[in-house]
C-alpha positions, -999 to 999 in steps of 0.1 A, spaced: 0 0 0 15 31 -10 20 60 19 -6 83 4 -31 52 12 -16 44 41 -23 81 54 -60 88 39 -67 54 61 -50 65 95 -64 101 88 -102 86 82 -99 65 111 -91 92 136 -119 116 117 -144 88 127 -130 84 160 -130 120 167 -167 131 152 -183 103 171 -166 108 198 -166 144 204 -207 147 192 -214 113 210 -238 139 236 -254 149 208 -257 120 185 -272 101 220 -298 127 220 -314 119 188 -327 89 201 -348 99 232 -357 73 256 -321 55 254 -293 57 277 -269 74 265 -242 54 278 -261 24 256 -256 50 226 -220 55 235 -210 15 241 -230 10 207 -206 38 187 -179 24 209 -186 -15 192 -190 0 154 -158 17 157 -143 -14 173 -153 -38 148 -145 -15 124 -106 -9 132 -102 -45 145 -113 -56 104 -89 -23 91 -63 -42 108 -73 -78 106 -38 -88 86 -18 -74 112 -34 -90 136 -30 -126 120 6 -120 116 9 -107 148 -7 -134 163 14 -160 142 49 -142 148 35 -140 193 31 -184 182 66 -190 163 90 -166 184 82 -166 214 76 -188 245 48 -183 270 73 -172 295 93 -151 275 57 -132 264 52 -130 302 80 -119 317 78 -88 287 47 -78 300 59 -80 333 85 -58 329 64 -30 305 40 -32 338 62 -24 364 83 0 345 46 18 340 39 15 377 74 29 387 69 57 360 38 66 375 53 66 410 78 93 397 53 110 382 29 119 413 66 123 430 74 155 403 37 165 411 40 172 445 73 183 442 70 208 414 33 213 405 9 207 427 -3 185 452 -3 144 442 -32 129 431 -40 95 417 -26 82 380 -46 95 351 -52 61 342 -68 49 374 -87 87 377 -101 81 344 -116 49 352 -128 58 382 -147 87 363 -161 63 340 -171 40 367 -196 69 380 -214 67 350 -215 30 340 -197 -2 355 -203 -22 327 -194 9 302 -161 10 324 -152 -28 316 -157 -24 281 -141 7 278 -110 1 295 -100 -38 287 -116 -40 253 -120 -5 238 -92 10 250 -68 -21 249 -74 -32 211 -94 -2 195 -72 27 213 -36 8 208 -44 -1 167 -56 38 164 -29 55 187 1 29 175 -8 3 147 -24 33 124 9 53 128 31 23 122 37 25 86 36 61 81 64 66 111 97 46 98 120 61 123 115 46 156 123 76 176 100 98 157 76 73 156 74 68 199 73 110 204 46 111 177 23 87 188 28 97 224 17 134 211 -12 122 197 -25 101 221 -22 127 245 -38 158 227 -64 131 218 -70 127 259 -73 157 264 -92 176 234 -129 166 243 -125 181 276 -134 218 285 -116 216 317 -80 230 323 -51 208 327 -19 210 345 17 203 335 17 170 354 -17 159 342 0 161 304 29 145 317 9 114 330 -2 104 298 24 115 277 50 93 298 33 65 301 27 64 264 60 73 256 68 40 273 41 20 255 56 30 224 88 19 235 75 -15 242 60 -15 210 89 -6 185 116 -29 210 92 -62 201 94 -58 162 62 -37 159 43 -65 172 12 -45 184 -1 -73 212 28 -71 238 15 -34 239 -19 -45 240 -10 -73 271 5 -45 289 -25 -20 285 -46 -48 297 -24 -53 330 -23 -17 334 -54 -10 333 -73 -45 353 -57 -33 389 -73 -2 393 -105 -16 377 -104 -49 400 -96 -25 427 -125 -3 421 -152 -35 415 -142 -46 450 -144 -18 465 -110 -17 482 
């Protein structure tokens, strides 16, 4: 596929990700009666499928390359280490926070869920181990893959994106550290995903561990 291609079908993809997203209020009220979560997760599974069959191929080979290369351990103990290195980083962030911004508060990621908790528990499970693990990683990572040769370019690109996406359909105003707590941690998910040969599931296996703590956390009511 030639890079013009390659470009008109990242570019559409985050159009569509952006319009529904950031009229989703308005698109829910058209149809009175419904929940507008309902209308959300519904827009949420259409852009899902959608992306998951944009990027079916890669997924296959993905999946084959995960099979032939690599042991169960060795996949493991990857993951392991993208985790912690995420916790850690996140440590040091609300560390800077209190030191030189403001006072500490919890990680983005777990703040976030917790938000969406408030609205919708089963909303929150969707969106944070499906939606955001295989949706959010093809859009934010896969999409820019082959348009992004250079690996260093590629992880402070991605990471720039994904965090101007976070924060664009929000009114509210946002601090230094707040910026820094997503554009760190996906700084390092981009690592992880351009130091095991573009393979876009060890990112995906970390997002998943990332994100099930806080959520398991906040189910039990710890």
């Amino acid at each position: 596929m030639k890079k013009s291609e390659i470009l008109l079908k990242t570019t559409s993809l985050y159009l569509v990700y952006f319009l529904y997203t950031y009229f989703g209020s308005y698109i829910a009220s058209l149809f009175s009666g419904i929940d507008s979560q309902l209308i959300m997760l519904l827009l949420d599974i259409i852009f899902l499928v959608v992306i998951a069959l944009v990027y079916k191929q890669v997924l296959k080979k993905d999946i084959q390359i995960l099979k032939q290369e690599y042991s169960v351990k060795k996949v493991l103990k990857i993951v392991a280490i993208g985790f912690l290195s995420i916790v850690l980083l996140n440590i040091i962030i609300a560390a800077l926070g209190t030191l030189l911004f403001e006072n500490a508060s919890m990680d983005q990621n777990t703040e976030s869920i917790q938000n969406l908790a408030s609205l919708s528990m089963l909303y929150t499970v969707f969106k944070t181990m499906i939606f955001g693990v295989v949706a959010e990683e093809l859009l934010f990572r896969e999409s820019l893959s082959d348009l992004i040769d250079n690996n260093v370019v590629f992880v402070l690109v991605s990471a720039i994106i994904y965090t101007i996406m976070n924060f664009v359909f929000t009114s509210e105003a946002f601090s230094i550290s707040q910026i820094l707590a997503y554009f760190l941690p996906a700084l390092l998910f981009g690592t992880i995903y351009v130091k095991n040969k573009r393979n876009i599931l060890f990112v995906m296996f970390t997002k998943f561990a990332y994100n099930v703590i806080p959520l398991v956390i906040l189910i039990s009511g710890v």
